[in-house]
PASEBA-1860 file (N, C-alpha, C; in nm, 3 decimals):
! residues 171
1> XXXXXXXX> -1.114/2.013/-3.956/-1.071/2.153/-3.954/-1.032/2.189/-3.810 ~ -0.911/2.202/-3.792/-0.867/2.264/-3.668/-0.741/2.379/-3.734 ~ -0.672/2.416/-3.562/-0.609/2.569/-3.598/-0.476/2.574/-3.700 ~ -0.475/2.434/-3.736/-0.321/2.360/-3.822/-0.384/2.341/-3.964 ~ -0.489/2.261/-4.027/-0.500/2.211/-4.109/-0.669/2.188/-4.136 ~ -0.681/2.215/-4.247/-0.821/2.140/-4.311/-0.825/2.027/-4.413 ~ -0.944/1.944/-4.395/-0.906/1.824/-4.481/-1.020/1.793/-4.550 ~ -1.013/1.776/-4.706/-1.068/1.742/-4.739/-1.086/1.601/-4.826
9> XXXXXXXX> -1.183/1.529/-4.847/-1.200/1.437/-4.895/-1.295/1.433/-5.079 ~ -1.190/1.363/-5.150/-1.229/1.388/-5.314/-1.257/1.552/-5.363 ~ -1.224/1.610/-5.301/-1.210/1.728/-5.326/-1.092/1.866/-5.330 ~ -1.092/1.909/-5.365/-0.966/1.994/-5.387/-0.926/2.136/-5.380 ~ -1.031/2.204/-5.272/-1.075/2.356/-5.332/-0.925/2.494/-5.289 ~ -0.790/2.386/-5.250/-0.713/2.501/-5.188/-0.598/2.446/-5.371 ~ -0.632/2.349/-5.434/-0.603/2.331/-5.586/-0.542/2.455/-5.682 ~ -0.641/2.539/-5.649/-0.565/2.698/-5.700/-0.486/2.782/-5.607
17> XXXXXXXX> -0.436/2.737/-5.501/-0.365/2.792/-5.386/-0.404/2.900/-5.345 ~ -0.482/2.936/-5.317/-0.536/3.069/-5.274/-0.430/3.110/-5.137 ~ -0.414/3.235/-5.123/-0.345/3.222/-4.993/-0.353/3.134/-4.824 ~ -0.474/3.184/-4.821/-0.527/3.077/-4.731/-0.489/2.960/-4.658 ~ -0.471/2.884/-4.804/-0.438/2.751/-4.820/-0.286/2.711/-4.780 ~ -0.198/2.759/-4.742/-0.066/2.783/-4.768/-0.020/2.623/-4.820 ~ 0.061/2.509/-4.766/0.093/2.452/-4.815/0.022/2.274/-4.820 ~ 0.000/2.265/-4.914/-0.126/2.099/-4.892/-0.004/1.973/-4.932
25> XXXXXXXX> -0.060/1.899/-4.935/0.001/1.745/-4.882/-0.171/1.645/-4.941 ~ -0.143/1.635/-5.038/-0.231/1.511/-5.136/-0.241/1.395/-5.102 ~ -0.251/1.322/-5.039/-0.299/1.173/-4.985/-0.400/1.076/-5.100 ~ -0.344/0.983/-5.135/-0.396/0.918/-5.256/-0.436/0.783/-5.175 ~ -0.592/0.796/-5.152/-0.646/0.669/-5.106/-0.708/0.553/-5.217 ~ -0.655/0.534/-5.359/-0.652/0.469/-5.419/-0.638/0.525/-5.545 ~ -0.614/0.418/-5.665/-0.553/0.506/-5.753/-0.587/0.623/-5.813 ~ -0.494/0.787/-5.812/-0.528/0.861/-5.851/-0.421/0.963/-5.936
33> XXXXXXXX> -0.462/1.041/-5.995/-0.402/1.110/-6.106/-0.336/1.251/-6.072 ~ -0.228/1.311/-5.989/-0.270/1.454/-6.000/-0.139/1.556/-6.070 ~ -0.178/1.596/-6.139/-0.050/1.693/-6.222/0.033/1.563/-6.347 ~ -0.074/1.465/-6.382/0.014/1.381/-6.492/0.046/1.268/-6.370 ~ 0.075/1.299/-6.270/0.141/1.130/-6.185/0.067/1.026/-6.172 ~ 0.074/0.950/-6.173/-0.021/0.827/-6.129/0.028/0.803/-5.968 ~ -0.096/0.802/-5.885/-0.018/0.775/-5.744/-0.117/0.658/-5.658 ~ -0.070/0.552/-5.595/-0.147/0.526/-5.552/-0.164/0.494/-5.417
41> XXXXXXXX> -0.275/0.396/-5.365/-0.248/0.424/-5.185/-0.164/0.468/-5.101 ~ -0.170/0.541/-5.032/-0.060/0.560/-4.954/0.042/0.689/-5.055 ~ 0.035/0.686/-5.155/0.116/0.804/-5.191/0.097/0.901/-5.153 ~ 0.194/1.001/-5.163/0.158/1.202/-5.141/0.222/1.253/-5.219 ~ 0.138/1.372/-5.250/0.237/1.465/-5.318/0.260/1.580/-5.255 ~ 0.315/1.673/-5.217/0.336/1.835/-5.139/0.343/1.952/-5.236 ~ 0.246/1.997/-5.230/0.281/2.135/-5.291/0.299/2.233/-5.189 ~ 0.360/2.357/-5.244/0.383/2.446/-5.181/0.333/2.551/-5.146
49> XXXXXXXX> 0.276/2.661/-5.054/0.225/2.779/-5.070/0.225/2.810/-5.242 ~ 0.093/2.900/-5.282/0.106/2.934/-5.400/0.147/2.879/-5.539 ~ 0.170/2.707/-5.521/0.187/2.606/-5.621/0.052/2.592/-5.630 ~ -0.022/2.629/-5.795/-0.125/2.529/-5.850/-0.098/2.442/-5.878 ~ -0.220/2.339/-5.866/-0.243/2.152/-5.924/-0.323/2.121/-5.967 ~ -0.355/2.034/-6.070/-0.447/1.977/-6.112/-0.473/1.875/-5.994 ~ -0.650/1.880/-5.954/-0.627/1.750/-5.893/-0.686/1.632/-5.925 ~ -0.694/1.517/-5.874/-0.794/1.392/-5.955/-0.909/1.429/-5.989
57> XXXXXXXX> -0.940/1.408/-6.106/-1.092/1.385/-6.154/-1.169/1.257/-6.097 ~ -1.091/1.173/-6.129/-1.184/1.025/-6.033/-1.101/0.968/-5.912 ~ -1.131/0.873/-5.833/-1.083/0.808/-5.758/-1.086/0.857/-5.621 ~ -1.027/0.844/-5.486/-1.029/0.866/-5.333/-0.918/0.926/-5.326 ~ -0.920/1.030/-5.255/-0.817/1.135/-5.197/-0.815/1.203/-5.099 ~ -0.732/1.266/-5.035/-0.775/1.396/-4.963/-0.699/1.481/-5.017 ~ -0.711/1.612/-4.945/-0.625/1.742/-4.938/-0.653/1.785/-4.849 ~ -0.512/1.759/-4.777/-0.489/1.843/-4.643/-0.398/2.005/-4.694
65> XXXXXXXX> -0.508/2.082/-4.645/-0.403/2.192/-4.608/-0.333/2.272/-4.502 ~ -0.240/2.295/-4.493/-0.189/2.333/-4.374/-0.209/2.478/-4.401 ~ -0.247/2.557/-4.238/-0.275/2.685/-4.217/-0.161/2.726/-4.210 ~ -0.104/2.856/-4.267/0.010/2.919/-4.288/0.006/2.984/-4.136 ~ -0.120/3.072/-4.093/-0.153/3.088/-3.952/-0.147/3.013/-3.839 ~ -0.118/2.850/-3.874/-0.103/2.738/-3.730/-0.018/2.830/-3.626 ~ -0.066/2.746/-3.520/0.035/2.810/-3.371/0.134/2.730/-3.392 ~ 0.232/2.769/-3.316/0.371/2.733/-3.291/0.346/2.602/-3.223
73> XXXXXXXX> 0.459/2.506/-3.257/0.428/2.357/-3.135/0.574/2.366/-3.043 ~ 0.500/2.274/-2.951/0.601/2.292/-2.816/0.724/2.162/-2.851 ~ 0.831/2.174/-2.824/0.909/2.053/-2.855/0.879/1.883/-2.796 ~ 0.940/1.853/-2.773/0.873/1.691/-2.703/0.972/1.717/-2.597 ~ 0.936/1.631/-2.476/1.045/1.649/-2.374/1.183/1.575/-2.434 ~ 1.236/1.628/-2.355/1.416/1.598/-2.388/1.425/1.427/-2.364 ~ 1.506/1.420/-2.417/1.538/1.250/-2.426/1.468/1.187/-2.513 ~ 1.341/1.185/-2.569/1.298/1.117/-2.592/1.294/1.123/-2.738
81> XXXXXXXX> 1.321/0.961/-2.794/1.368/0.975/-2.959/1.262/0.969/-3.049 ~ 1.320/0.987/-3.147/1.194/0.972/-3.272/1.127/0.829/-3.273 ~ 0.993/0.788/-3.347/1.002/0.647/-3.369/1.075/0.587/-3.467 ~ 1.089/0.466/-3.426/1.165/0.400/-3.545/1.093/0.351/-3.633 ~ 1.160/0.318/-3.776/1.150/0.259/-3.863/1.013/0.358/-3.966 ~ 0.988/0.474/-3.905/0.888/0.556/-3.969/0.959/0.610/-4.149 ~ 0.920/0.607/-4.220/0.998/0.618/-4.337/0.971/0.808/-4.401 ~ 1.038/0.875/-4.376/0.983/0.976/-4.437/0.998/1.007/-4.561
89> XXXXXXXX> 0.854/1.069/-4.592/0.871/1.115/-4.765/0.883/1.266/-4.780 ~ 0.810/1.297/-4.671/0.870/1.491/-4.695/0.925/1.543/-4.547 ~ 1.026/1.645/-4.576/1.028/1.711/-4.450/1.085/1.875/-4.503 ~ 0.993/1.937/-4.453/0.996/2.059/-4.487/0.999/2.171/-4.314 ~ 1.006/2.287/-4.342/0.990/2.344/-4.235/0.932/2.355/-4.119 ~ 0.807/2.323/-4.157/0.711/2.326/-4.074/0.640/2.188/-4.037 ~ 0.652/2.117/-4.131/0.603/1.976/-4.109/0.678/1.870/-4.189 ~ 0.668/1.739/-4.122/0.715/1.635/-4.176/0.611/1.533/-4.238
97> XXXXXXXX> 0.638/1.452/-4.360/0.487/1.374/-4.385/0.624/1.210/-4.347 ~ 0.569/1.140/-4.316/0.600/1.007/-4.186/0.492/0.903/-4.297 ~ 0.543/0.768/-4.363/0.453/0.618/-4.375/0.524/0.574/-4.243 ~ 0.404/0.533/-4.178/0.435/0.438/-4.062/0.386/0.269/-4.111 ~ 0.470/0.200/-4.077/0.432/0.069/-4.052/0.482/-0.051/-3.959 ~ 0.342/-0.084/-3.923/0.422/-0.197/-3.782/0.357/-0.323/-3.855 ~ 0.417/-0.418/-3.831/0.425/-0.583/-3.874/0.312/-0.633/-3.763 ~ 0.203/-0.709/-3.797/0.121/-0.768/-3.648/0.220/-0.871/-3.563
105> XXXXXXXX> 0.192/-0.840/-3.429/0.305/-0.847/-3.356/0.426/-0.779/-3.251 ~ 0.458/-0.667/-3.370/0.527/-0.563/-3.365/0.569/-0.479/-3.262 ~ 0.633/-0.477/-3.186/0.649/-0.340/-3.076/0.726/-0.255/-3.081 ~ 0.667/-0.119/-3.068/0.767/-0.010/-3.090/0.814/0.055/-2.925 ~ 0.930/0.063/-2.921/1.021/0.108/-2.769/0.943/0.242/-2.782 ~ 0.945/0.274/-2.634/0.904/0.422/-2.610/0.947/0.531/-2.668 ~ 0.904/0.606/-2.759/0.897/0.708/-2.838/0.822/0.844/-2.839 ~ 0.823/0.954/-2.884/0.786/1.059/-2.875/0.714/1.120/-3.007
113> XXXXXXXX> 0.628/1.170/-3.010/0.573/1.251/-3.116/0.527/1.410/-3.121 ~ 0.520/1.460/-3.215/0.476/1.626/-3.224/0.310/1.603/-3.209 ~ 0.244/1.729/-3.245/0.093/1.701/-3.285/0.126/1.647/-3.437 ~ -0.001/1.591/-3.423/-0.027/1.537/-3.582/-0.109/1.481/-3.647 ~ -0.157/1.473/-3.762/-0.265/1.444/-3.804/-0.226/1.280/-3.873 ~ -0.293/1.204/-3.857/-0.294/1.067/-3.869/-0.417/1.024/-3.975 ~ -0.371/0.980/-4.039/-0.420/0.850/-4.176/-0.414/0.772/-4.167 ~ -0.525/0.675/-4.127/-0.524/0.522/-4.157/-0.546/0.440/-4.238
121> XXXXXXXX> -0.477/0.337/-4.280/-0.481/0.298/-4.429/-0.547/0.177/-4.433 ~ -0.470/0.095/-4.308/-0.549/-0.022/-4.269/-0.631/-0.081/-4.196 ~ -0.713/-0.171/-4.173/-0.780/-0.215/-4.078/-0.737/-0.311/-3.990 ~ -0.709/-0.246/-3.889/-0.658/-0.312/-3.760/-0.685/-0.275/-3.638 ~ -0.558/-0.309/-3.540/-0.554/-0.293/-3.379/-0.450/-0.229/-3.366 ~ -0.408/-0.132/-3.244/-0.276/-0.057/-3.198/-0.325/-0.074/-3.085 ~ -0.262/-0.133/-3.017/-0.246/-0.128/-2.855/-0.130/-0.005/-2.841 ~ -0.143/0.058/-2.672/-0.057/0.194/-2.657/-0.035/0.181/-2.584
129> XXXXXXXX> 0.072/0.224/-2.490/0.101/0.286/-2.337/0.119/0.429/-2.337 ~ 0.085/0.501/-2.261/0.110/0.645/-2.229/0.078/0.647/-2.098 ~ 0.171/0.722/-2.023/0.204/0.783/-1.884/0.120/0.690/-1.805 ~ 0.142/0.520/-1.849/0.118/0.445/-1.761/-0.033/0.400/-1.781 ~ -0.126/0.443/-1.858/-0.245/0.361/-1.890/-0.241/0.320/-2.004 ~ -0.303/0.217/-2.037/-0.287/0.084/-2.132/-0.462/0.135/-2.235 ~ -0.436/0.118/-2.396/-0.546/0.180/-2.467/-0.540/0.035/-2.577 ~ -0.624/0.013/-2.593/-0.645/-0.053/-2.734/-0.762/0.014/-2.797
137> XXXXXXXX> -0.699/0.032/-2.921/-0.749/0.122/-3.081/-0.786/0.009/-3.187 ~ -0.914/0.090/-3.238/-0.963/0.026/-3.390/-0.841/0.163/-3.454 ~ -0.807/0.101/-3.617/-0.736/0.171/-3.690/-0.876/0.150/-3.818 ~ -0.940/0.264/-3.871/-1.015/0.263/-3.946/-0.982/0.318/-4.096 ~ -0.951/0.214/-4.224/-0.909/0.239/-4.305/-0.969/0.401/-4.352 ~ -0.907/0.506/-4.428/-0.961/0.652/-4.445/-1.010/0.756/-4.337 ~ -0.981/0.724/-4.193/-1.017/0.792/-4.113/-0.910/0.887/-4.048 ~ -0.951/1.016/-4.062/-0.848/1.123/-3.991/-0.847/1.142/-3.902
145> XXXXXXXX> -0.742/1.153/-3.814/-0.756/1.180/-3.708/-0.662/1.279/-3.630 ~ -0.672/1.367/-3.517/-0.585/1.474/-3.477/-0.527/1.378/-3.335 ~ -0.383/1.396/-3.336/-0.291/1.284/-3.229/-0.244/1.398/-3.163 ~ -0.220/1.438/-3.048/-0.161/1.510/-2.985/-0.023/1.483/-2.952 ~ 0.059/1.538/-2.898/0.210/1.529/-2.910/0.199/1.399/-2.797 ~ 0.302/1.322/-2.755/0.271/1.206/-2.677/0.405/1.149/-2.660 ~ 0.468/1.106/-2.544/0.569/0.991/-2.511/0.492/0.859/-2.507 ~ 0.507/0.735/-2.597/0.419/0.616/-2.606/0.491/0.499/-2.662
153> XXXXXXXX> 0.483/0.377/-2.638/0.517/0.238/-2.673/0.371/0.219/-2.754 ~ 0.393/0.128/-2.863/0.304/0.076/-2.948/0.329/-0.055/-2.989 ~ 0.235/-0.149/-2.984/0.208/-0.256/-3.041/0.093/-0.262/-3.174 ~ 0.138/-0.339/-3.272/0.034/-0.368/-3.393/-0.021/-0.501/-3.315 ~ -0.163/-0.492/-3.283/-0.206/-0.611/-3.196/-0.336/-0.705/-3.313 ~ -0.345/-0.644/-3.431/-0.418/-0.707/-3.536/-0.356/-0.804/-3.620 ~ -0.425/-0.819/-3.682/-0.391/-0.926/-3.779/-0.330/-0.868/-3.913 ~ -0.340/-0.734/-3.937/-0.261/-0.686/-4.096/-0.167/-0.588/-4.011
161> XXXXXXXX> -0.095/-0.551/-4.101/-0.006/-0.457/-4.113/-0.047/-0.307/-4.062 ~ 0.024/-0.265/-3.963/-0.051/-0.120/-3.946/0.008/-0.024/-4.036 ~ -0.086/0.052/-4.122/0.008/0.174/-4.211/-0.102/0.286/-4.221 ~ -0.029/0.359/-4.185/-0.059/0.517/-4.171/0.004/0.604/-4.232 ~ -0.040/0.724/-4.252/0.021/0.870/-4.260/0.024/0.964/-4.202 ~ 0.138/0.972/-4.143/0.099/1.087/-4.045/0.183/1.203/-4.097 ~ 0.134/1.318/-4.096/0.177/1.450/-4.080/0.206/1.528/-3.950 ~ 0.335/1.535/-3.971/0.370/1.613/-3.787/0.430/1.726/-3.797
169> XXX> 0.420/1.797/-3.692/0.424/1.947/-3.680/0.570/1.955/-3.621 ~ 0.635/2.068/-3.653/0.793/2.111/-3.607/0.782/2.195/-3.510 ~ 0.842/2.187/-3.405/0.865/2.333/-3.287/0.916/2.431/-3.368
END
């Protein structure tokens, strides 16, 4: 829970959209059911402000909701491009939902990001650069995490596949 988003896990309580809740983003951490779909790892679904859903009865999920109240985000500095090869499945006004995946091995050229909330799917390594200090990361399958906006090079330095979800915020 921060000033953007709350998250919950196997649970669903913004499901009846209460205002509050404005718009959620379903994360299916293994197979799950919601509104009739079958979805599984790594899937999402987006509803909208004031869209009800049924949500899973069994299986691993979250529900993120985004605060209709979030602050405004600052742009990324100039020049600097999106990452590559990020595949998007939603992009809406306010946020974009991003599958990331890097191959072990992998390096991504210096790139830029918004804030954002990050999903990890797999268990691995990300090595980083930012403004010149060097980080190596555990990637912990189901773990959320809040990424701050960032200019960064990335390496997948594990042995599987790195895949995430990230949700990022629009200026």
């Amino acid at each position: 829970d921060n000033d953007f988003v709350r998250v919950f896990k196997n649970s669903a309580p913004c499901a009846t959209a209460a205002a509050s809740c404005g718009e959620r983003v379903v994360v299916a951490l293994g197979s799950v059911e919601v509104n009739g779909q079958k979805m599984e790892r790594g899937d999402i679904k987006v509803f909208k402000a004031g869209e009800r859903y049924s949500p899973p009865k069994t299986g691993d999920f979250l529900e993120v909701a985004i605060k209709p109240t979030h602050p405004k985000v600052m742009p990324p500095s100039a020049g600097t491009p999106p990452p590559t090869g990020n595949k998007v499945l939603y992009d809406g006004k306010d946020f974009t939902v991003f599958a990331e995946k890097m191959q072990p091995g992998e390096y991504s050229a210096p790139h830029s990001h918004n804030l954002r909330l990050a999903i990890f799917l797999n268990d691995t390594q990300v090595q980083q650069w930012t403004d010149g200090k060097e980080e190596t990361r555990e990637l912990v399958p189901d773990v959320v995490t809040w990424r701050p906006a960032v200019v960064h090079a990335s390496k997948d330095v594990g042995t599987v596949p790195i895949r995430n979800i990230l949700i990022e915020f629009k200026p």
